[in-house]
mmCIF file of the C-alpha atoms, coordinates in Angstrom:
data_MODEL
# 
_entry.id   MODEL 
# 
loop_
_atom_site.group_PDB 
_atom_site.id 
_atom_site.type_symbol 
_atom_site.label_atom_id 
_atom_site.label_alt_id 
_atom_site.label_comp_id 
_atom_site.label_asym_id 
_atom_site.label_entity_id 
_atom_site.label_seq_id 
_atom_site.pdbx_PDB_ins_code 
_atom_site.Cartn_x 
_atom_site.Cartn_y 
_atom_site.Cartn_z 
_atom_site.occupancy 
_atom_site.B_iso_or_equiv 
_atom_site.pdbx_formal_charge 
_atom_site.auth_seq_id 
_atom_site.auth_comp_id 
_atom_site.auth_asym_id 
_atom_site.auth_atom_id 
_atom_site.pdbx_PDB_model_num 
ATOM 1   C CA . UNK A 1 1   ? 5.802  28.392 -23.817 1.00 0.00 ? 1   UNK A CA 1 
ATOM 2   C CA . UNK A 1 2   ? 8.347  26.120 -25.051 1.00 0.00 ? 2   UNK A CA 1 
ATOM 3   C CA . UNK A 1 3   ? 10.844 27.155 -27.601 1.00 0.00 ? 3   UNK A CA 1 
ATOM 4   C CA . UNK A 1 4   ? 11.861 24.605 -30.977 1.00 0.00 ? 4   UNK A CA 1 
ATOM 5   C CA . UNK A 1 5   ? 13.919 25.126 -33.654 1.00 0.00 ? 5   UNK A CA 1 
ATOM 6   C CA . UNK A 1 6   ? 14.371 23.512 -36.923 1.00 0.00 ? 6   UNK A CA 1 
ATOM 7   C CA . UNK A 1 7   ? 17.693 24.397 -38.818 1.00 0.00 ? 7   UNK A CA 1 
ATOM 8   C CA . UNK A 1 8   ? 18.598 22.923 -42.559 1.00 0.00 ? 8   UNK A CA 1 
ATOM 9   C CA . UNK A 1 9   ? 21.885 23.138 -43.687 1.00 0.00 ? 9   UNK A CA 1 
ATOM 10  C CA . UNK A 1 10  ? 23.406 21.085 -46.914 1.00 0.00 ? 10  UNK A CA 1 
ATOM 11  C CA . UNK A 1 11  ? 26.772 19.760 -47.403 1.00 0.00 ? 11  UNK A CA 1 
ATOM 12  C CA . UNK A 1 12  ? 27.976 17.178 -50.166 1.00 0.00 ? 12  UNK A CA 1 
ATOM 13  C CA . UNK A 1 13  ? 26.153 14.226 -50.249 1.00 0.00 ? 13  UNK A CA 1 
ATOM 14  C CA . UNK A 1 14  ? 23.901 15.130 -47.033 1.00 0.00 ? 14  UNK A CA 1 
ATOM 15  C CA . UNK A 1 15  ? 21.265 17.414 -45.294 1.00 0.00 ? 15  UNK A CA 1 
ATOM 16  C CA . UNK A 1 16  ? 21.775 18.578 -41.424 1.00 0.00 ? 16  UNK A CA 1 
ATOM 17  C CA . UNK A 1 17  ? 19.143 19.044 -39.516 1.00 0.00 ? 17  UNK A CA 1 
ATOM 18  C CA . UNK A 1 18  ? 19.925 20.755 -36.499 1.00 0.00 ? 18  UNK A CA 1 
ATOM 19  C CA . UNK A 1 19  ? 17.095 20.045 -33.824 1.00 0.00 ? 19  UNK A CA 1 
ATOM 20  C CA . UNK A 1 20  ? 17.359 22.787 -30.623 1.00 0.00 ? 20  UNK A CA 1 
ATOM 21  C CA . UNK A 1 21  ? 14.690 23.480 -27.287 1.00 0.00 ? 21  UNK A CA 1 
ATOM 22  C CA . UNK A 1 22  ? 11.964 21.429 -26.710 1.00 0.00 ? 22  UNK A CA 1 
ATOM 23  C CA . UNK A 1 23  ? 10.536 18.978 -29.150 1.00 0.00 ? 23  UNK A CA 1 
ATOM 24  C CA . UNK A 1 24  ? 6.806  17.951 -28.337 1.00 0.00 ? 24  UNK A CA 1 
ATOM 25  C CA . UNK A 1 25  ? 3.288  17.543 -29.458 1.00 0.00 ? 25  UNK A CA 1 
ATOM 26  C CA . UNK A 1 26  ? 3.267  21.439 -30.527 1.00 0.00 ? 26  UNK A CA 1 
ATOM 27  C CA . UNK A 1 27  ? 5.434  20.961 -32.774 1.00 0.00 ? 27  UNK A CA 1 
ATOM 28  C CA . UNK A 1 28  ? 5.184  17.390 -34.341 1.00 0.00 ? 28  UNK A CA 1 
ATOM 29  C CA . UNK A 1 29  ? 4.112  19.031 -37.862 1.00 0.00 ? 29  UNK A CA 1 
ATOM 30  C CA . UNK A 1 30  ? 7.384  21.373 -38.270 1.00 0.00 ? 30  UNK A CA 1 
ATOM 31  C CA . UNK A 1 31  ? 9.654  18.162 -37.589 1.00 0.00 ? 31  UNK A CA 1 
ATOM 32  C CA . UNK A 1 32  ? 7.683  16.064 -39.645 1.00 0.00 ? 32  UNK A CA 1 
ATOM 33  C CA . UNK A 1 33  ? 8.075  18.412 -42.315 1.00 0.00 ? 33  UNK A CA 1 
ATOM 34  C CA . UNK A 1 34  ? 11.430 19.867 -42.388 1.00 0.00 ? 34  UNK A CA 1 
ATOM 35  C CA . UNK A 1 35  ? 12.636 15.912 -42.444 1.00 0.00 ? 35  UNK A CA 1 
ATOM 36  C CA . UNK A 1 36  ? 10.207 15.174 -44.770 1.00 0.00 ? 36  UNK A CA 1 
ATOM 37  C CA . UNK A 1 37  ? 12.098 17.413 -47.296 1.00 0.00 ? 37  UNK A CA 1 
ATOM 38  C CA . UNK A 1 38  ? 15.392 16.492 -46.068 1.00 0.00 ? 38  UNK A CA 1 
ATOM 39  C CA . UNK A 1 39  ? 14.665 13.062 -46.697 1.00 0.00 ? 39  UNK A CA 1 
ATOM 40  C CA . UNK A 1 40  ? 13.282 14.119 -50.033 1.00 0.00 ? 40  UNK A CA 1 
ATOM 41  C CA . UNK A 1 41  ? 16.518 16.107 -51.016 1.00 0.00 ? 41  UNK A CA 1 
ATOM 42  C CA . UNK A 1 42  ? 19.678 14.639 -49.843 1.00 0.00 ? 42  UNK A CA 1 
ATOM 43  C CA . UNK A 1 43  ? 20.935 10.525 -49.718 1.00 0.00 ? 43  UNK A CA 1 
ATOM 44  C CA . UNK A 1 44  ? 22.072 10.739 -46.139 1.00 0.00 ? 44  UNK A CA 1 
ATOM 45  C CA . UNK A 1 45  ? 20.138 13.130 -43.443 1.00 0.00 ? 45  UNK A CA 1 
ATOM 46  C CA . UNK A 1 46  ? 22.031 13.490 -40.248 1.00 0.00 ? 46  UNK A CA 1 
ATOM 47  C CA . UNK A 1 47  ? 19.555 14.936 -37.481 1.00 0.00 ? 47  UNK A CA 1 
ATOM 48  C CA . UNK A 1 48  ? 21.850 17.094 -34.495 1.00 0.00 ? 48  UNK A CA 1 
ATOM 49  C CA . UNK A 1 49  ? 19.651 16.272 -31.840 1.00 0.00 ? 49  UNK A CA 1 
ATOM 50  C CA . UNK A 1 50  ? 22.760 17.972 -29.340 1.00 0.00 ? 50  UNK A CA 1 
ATOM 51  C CA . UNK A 1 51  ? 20.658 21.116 -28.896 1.00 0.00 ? 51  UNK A CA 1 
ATOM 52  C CA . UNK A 1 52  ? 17.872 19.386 -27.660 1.00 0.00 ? 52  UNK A CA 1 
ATOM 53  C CA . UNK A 1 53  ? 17.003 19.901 -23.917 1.00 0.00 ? 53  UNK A CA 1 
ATOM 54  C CA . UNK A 1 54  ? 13.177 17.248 -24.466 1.00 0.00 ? 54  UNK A CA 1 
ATOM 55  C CA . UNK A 1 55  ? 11.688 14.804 -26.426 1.00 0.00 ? 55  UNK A CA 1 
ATOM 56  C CA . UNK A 1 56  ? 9.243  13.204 -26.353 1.00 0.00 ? 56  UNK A CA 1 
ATOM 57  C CA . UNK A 1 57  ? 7.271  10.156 -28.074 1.00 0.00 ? 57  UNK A CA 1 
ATOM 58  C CA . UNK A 1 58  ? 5.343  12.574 -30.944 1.00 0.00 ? 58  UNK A CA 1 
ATOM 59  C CA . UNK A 1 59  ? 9.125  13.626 -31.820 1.00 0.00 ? 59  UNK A CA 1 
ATOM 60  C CA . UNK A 1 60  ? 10.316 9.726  -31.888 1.00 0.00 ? 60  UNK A CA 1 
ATOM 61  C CA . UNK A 1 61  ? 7.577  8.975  -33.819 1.00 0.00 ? 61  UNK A CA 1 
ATOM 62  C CA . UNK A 1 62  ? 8.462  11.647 -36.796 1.00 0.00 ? 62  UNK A CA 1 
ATOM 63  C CA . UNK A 1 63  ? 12.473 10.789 -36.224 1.00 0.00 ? 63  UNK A CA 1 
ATOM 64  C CA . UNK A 1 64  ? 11.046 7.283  -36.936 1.00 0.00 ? 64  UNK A CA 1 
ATOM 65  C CA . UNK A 1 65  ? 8.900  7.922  -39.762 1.00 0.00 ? 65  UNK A CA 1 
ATOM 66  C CA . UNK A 1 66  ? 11.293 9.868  -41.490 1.00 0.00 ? 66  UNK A CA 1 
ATOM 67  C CA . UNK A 1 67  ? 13.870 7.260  -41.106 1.00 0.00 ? 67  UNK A CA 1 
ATOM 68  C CA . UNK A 1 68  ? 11.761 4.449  -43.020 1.00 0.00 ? 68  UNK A CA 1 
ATOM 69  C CA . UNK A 1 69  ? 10.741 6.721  -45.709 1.00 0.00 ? 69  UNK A CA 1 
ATOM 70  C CA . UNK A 1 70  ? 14.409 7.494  -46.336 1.00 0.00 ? 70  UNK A CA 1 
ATOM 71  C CA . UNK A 1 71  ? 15.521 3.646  -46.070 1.00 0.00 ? 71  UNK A CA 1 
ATOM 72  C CA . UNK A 1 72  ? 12.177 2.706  -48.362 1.00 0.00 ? 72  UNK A CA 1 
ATOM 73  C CA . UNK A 1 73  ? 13.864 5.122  -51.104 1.00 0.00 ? 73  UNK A CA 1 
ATOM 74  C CA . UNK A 1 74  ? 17.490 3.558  -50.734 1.00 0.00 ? 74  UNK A CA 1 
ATOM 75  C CA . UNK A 1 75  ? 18.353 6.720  -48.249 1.00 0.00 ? 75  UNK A CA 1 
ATOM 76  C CA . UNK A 1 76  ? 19.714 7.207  -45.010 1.00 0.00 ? 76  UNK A CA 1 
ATOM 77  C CA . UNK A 1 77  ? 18.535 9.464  -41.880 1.00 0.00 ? 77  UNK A CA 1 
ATOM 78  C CA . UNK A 1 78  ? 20.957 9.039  -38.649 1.00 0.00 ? 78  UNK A CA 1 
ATOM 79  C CA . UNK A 1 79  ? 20.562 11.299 -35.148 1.00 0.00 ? 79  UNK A CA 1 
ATOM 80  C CA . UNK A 1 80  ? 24.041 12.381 -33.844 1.00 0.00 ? 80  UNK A CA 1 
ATOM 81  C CA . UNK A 1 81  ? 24.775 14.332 -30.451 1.00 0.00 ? 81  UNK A CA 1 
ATOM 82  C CA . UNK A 1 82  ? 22.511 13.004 -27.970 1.00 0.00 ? 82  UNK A CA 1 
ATOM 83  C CA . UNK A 1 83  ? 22.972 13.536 -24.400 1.00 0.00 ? 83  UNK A CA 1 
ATOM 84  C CA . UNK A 1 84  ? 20.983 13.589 -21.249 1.00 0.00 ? 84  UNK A CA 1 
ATOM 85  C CA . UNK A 1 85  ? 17.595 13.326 -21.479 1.00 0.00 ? 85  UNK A CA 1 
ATOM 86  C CA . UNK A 1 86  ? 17.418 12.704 -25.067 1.00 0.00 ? 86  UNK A CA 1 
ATOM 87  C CA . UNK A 1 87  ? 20.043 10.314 -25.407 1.00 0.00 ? 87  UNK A CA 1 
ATOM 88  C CA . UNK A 1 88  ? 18.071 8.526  -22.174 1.00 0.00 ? 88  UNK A CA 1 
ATOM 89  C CA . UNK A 1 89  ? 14.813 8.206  -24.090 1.00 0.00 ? 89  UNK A CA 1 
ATOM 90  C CA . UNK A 1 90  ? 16.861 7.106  -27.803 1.00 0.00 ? 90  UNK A CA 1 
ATOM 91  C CA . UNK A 1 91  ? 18.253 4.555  -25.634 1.00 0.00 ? 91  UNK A CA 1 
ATOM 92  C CA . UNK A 1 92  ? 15.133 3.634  -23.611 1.00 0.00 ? 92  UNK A CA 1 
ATOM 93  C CA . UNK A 1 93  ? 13.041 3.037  -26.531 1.00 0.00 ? 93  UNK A CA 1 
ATOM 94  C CA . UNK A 1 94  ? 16.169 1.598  -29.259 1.00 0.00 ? 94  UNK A CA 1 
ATOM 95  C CA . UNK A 1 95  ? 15.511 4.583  -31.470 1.00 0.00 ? 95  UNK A CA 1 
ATOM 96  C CA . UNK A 1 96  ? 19.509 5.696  -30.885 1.00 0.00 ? 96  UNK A CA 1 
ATOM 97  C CA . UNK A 1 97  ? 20.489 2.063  -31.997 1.00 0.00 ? 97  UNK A CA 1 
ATOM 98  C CA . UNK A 1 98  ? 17.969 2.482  -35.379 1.00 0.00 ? 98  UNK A CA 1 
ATOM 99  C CA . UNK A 1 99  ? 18.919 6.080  -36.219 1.00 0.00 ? 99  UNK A CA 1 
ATOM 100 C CA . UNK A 1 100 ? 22.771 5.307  -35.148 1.00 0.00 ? 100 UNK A CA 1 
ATOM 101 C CA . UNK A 1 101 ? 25.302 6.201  -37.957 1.00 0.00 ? 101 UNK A CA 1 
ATOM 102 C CA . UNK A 1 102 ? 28.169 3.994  -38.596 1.00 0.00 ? 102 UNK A CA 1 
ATOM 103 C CA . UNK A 1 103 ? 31.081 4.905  -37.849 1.00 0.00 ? 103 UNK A CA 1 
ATOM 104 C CA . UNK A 1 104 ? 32.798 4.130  -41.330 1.00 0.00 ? 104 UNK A CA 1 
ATOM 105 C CA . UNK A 1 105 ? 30.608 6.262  -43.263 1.00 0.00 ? 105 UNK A CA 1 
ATOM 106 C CA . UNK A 1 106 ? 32.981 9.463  -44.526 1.00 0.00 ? 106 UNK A CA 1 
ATOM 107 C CA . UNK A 1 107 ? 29.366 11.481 -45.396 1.00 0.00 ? 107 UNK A CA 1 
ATOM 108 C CA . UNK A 1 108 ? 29.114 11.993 -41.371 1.00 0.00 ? 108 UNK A CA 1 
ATOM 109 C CA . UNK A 1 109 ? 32.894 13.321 -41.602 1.00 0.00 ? 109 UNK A CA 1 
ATOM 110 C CA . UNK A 1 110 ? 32.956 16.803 -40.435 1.00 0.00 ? 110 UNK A CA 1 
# 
């Protein structure tokens, strides 16, 4: 059975979400929740997607949902760390360009 975790943690001005194992179909409605509230509770959301080893479209889809309700409410939601198979299908599909943060923004500091 594949394994997902959703982690929260808060620092000034932002929400991490730290995304680990496999993110899927199973669990599309714990994503699409736990951003849901960190869209709901913090200016800038930065997703870790680093401890991801899968995604797939279900999980794109929620990344991208949550990232126009945050930019619909004058918010931000970015996804940081990609590598390997992730980073190949944020890539493949322009998701990394949409959810990339800039580079100047001192919220991502740290």
């Amino acid at each position: 059975m594949a394994h997902f975790e959703a982690r929260t943690s808060t620092a000034p001005g932002r929400i991490v979400v730290a995304l680990a194992g496999e993110c899927d179909l199973a669990f599309r409605d714990e994503l699409t929740t736990v951003l849901s509230e960190a869209v709901r509770s913090a200016p800038v959301v930065v997703v870790d997607v680093g401890g991801l080893r899968f995604l797939n479209s279900t999980g794109l889809h929620s990344l991208v949902a949550a990232h126009q309700v945050a930019r619909a409410a004058g918010r931000r939601l970015y996804a940081v760390n990609a590598s390997g198979p992730v980073a190949a299908v944020l890539e493949l599909t322009g998701v990394g360009d949409l959810l990339r943060p800039p580079a100047h923004d001192p919220r991502l500091a740290g």
